[in-house]
N, CA, C and O atoms as CSV, one atom per row, in Angstrom:
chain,resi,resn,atom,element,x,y,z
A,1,UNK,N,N,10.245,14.223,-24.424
A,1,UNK,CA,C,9.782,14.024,-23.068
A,1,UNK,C,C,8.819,12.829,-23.057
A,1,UNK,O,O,7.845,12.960,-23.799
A,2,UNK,N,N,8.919,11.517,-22.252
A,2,UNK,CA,C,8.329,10.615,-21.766
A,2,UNK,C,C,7.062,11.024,-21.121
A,2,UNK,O,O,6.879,12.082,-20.520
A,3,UNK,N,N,6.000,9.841,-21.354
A,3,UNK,CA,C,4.871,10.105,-20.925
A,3,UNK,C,C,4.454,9.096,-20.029
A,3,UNK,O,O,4.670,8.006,-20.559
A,4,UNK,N,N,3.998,8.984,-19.008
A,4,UNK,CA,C,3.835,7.808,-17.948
A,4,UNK,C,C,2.465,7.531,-17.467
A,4,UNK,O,O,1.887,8.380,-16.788
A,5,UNK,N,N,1.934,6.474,-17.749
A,5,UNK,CA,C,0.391,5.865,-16.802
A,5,UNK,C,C,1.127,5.942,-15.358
A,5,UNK,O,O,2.330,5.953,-15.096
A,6,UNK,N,N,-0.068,5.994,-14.470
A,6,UNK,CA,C,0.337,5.896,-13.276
A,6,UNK,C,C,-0.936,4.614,-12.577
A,6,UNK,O,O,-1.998,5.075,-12.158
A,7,UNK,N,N,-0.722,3.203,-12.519
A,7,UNK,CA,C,-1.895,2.597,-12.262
A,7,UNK,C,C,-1.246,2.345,-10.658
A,7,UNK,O,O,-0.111,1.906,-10.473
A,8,UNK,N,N,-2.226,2.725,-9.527
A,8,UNK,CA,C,-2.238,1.855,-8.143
A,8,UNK,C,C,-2.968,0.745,-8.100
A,8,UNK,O,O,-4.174,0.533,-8.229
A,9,UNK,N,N,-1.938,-0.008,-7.876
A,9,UNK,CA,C,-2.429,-1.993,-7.952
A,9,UNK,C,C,-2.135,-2.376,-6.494
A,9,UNK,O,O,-0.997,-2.099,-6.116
A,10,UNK,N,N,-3.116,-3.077,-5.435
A,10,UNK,CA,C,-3.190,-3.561,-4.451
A,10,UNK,C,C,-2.244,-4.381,-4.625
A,10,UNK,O,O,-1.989,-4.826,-5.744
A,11,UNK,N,N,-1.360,-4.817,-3.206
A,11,UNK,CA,C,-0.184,-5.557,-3.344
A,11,UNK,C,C,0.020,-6.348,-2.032
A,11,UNK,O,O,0.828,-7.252,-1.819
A,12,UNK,N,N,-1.129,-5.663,-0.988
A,12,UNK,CA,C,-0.821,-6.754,0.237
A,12,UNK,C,C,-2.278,-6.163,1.242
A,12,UNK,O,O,-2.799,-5.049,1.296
A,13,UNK,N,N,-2.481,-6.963,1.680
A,13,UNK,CA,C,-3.335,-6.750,3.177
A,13,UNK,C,C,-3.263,-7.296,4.023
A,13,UNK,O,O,-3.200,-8.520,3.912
A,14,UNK,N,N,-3.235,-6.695,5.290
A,14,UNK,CA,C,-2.532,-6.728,6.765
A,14,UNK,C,C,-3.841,-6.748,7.582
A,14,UNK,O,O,-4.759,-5.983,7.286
A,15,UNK,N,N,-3.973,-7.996,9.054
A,15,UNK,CA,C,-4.966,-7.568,9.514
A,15,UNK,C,C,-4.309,-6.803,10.504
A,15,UNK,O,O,-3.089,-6.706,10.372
A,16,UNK,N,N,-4.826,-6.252,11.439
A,16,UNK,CA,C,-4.623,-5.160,12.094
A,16,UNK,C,C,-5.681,-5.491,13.363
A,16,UNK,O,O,-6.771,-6.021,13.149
A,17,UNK,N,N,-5.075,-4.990,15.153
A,17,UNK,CA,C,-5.946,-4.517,15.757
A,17,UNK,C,C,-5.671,-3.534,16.173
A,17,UNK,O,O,-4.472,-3.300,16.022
A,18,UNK,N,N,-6.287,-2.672,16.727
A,18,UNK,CA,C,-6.072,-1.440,17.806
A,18,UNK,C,C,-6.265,-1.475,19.390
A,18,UNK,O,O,-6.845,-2.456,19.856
A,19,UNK,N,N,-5.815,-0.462,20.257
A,19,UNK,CA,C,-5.753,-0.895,21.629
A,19,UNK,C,C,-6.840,-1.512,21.801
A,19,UNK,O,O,-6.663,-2.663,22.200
A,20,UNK,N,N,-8.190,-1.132,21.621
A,20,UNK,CA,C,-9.002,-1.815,22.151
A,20,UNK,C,C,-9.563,-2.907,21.733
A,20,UNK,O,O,-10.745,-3.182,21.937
A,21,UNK,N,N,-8.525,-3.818,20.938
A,21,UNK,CA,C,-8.602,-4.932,20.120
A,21,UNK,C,C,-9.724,-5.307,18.960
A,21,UNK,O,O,-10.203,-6.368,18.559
A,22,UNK,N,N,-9.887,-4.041,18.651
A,22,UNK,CA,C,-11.027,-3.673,17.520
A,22,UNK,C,C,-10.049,-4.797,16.291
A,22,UNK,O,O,-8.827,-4.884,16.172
A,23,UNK,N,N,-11.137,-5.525,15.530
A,23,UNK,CA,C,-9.952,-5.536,14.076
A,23,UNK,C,C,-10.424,-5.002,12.810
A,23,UNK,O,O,-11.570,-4.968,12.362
A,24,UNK,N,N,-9.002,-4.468,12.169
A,24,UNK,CA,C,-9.490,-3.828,11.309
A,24,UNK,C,C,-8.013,-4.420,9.969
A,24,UNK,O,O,-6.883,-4.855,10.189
A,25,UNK,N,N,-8.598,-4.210,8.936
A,25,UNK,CA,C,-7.767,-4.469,7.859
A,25,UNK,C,C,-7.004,-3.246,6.966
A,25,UNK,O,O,-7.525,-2.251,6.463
A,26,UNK,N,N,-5.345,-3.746,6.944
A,26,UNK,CA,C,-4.597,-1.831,5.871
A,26,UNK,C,C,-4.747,-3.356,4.855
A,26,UNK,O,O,-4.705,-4.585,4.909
A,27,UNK,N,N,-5.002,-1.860,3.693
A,27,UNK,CA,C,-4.245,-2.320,2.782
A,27,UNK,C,C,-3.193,-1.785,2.242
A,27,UNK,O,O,-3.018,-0.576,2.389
A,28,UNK,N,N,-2.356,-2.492,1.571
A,28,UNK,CA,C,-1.310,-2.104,0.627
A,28,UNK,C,C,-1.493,-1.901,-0.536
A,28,UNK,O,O,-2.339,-2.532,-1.170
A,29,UNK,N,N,-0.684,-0.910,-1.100
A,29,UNK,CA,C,-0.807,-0.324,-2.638
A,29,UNK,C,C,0.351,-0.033,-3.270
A,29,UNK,O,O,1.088,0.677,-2.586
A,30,UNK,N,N,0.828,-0.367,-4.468
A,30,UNK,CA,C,2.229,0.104,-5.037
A,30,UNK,C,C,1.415,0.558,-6.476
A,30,UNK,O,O,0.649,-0.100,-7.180
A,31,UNK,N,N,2.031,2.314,-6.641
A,31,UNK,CA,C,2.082,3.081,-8.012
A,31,UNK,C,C,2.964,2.163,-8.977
A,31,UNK,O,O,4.193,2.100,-8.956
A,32,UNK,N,N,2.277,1.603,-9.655
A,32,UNK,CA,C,3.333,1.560,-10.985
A,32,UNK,C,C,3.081,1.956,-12.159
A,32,UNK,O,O,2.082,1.615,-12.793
A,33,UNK,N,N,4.320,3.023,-12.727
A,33,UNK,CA,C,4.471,3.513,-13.978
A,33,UNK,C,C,4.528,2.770,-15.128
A,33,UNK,O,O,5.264,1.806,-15.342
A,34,UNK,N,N,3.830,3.196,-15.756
A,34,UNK,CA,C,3.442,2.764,-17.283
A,34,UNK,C,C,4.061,3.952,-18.339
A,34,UNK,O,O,3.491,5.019,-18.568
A,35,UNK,N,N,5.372,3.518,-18.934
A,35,UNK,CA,C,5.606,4.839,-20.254
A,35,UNK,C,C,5.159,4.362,-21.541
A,35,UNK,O,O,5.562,3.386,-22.174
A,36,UNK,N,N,3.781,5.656,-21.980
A,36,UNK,CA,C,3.131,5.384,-22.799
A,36,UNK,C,C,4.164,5.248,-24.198
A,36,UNK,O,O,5.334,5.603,-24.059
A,37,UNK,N,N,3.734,4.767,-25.435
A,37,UNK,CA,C,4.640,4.359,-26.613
A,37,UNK,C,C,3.390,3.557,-27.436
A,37,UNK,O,O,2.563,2.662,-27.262
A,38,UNK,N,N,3.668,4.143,-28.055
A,38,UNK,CA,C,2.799,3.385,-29.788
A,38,UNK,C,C,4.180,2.502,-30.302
A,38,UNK,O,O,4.056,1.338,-29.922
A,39,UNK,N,N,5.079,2.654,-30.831
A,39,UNK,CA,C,5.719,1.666,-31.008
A,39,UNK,C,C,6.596,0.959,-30.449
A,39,UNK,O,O,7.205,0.196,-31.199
A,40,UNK,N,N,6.997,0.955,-28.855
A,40,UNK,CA,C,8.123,0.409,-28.612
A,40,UNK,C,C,7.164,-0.107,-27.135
A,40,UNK,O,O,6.272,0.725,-26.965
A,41,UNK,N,N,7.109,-1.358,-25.932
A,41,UNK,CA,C,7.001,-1.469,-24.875
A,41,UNK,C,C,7.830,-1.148,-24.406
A,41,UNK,O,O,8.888,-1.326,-25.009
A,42,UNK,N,N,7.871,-0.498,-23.091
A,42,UNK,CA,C,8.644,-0.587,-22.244
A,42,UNK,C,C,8.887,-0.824,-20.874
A,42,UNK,O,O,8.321,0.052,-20.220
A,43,UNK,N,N,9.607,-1.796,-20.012
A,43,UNK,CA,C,9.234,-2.261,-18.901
A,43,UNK,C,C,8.350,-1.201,-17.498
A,43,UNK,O,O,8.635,-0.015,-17.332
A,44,UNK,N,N,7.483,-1.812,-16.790
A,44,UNK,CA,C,7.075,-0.749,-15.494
A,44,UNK,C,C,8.201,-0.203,-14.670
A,44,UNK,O,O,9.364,-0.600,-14.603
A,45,UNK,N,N,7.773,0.515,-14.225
A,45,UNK,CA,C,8.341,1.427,-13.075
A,45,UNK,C,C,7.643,1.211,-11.802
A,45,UNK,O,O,6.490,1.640,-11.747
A,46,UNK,N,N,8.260,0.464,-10.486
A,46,UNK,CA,C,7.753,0.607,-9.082
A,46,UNK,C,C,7.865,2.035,-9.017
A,46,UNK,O,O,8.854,2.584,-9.502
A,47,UNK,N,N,6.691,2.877,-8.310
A,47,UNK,CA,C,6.857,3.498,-7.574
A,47,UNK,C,C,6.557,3.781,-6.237
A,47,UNK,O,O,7.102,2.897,-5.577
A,48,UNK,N,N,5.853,4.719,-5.350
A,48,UNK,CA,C,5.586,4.381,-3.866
A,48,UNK,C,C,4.687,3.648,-3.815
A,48,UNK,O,O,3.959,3.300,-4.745
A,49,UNK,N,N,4.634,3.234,-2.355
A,49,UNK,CA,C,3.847,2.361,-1.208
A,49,UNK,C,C,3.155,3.251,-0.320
A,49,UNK,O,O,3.701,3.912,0.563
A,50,UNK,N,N,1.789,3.239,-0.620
A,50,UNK,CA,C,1.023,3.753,-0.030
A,50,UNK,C,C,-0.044,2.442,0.624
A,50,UNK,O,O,-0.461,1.556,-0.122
A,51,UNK,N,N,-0.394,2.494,2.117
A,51,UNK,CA,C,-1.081,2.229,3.259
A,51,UNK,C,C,-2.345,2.539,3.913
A,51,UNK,O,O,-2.593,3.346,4.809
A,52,UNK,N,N,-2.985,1.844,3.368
A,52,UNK,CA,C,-4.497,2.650,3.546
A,52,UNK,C,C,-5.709,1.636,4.631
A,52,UNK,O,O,-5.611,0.439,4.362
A,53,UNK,N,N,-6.570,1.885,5.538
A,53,UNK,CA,C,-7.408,0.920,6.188
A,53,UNK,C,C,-8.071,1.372,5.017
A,53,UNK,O,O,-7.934,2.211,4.127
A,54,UNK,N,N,-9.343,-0.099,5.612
A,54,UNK,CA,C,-10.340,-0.768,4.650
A,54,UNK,C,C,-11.663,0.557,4.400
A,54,UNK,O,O,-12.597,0.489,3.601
A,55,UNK,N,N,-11.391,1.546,5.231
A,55,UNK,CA,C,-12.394,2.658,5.043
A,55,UNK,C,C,-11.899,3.759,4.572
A,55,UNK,O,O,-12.457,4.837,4.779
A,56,UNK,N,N,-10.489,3.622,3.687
A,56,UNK,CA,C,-9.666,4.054,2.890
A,56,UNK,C,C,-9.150,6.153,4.157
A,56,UNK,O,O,-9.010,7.332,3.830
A,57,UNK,N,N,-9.089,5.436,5.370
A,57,UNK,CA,C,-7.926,6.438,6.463
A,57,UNK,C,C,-6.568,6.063,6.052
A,57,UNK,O,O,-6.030,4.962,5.940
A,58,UNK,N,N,-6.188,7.153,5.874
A,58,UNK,CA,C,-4.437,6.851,5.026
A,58,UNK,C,C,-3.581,6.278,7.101
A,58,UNK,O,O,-3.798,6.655,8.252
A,59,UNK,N,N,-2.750,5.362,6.509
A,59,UNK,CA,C,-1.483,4.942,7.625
A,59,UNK,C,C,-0.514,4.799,7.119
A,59,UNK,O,O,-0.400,4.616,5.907
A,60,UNK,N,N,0.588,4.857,8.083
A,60,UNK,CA,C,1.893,4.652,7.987
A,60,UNK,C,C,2.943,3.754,8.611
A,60,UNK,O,O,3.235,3.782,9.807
A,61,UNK,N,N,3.515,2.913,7.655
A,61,UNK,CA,C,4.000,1.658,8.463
A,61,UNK,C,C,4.961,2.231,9.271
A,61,UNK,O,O,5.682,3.044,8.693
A,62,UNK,N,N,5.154,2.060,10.323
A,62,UNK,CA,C,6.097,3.133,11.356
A,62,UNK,C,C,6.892,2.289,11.978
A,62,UNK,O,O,7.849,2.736,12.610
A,63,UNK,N,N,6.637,0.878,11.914
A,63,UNK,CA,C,7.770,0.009,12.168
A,63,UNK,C,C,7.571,-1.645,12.004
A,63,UNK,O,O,6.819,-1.962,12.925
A,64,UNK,N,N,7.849,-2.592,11.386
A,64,UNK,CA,C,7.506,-3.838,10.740
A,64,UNK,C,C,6.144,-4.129,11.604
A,64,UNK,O,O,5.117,-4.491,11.031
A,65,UNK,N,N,6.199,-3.974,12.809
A,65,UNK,CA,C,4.818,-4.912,13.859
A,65,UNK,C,C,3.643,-4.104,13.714
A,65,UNK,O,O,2.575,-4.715,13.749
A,66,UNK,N,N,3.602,-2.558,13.519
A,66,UNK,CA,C,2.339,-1.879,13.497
A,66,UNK,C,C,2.373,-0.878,12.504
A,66,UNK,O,O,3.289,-0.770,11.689
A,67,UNK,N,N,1.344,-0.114,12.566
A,67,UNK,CA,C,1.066,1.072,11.533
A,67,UNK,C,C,0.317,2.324,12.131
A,67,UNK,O,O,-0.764,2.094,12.674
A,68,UNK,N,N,0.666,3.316,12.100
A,68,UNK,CA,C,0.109,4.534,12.915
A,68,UNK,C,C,-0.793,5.766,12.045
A,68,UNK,O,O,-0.156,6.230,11.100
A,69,UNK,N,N,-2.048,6.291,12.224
A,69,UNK,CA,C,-2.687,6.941,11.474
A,69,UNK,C,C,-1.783,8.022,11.115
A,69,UNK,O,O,-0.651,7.689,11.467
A,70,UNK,N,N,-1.784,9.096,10.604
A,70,UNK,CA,C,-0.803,10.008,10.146
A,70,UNK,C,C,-1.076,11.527,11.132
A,70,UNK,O,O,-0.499,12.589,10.900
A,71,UNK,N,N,-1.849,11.358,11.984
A,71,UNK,CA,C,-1.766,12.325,12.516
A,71,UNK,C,C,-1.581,11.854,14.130
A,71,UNK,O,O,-1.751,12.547,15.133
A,72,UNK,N,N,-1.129,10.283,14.024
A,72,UNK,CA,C,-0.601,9.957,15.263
A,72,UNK,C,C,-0.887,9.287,15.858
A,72,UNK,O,O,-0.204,8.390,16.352
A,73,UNK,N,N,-2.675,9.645,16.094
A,73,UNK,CA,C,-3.658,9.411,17.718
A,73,UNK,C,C,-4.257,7.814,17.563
A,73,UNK,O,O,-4.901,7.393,18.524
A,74,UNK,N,N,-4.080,6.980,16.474
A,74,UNK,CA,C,-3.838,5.819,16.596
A,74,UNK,C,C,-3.195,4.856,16.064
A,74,UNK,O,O,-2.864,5.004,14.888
A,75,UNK,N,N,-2.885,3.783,16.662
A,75,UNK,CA,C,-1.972,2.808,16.723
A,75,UNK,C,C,-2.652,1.280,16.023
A,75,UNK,O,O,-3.661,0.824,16.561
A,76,UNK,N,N,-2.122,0.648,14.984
A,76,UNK,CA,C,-2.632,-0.357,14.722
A,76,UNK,C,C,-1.784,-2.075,15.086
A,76,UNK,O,O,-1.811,-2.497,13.930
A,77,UNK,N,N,-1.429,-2.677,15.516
A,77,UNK,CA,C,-0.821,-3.720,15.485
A,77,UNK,C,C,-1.356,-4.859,14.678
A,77,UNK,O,O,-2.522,-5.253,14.681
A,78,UNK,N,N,-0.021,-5.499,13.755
A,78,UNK,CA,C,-0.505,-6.210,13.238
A,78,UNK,C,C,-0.609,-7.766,14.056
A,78,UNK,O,O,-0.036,-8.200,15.055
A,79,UNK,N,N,-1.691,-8.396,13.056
A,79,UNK,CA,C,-1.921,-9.652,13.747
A,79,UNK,C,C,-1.328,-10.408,12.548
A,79,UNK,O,O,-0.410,-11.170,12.854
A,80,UNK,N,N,-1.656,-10.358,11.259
A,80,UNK,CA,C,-0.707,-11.262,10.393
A,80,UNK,C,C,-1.300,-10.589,9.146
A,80,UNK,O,O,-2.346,-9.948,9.046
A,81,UNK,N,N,-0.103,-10.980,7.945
A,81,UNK,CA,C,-0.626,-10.288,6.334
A,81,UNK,C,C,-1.336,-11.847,5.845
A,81,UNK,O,O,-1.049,-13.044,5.849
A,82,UNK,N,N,-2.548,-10.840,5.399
A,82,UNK,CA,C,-3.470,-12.108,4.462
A,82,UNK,C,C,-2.482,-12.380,3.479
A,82,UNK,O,O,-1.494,-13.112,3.538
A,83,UNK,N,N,-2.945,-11.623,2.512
A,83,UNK,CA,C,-1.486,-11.563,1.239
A,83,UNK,C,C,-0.416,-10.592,1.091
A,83,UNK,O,O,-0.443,-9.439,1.521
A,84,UNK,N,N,0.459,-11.104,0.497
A,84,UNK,CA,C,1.933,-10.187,0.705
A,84,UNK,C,C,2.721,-10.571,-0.552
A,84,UNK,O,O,3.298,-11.648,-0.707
A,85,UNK,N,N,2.669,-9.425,-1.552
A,85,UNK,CA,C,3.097,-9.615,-2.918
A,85,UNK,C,C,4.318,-8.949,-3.563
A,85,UNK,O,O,4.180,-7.740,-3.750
A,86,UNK,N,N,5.450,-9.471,-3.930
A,86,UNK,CA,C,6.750,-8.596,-3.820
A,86,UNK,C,C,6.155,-6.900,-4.505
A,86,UNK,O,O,6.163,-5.738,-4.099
A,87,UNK,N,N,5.555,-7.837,-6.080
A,87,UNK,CA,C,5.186,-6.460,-6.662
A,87,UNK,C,C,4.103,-6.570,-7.575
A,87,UNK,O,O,4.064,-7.722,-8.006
A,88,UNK,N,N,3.365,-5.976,-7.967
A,88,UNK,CA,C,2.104,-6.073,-9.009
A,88,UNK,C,C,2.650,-6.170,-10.392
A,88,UNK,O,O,2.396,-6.906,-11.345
A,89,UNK,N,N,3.949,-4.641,-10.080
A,89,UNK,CA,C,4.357,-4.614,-11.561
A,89,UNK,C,C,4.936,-5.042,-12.407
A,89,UNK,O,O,4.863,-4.533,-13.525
């Protein structure tokens, strides 16, 4: 049985406003797997994309232009990605 690191490496940030044109910044995060090995490397593993604002409130990209808190009651639109990175890993 394989043994796996699990490191979350920042991978993008989005600015963001809300209706009342507050701005606020998500960031992006991609899990990538690490299988541990004393003698052999072996390449990473992408795993999920997790979405977080800058005061670490989890969101969800809900459709390319905005991102919605997870329990709904707000709405973020984006204004443009600072950085945007295929992958960390």
């Amino acid at each position: 049985m394989a043994t796996y690191e699990s490191v979350l490496q920042e991978t993008g940030r989005f600015d963001v406003v809300d209706a009342r044109e507050r701005a606020h910044t998500v960031i992006e995060s991609t899990e990538c797997l690490y299988r541990v090995s004393i003698s052999k490397r072996y390449p990473p593993i992408r795993g999920a994309v997790s979405y977080r604002l800058q005061d670490g409130t989890p969101v969800r990209r809900s459709h390319r232009g905005f991102f919605d808190t997870l329990d709904g009651l707000k709405r973020f639109f984006l204004v443009h990605a600072v950085e945007s990175h295929e992958s960390a890993c």
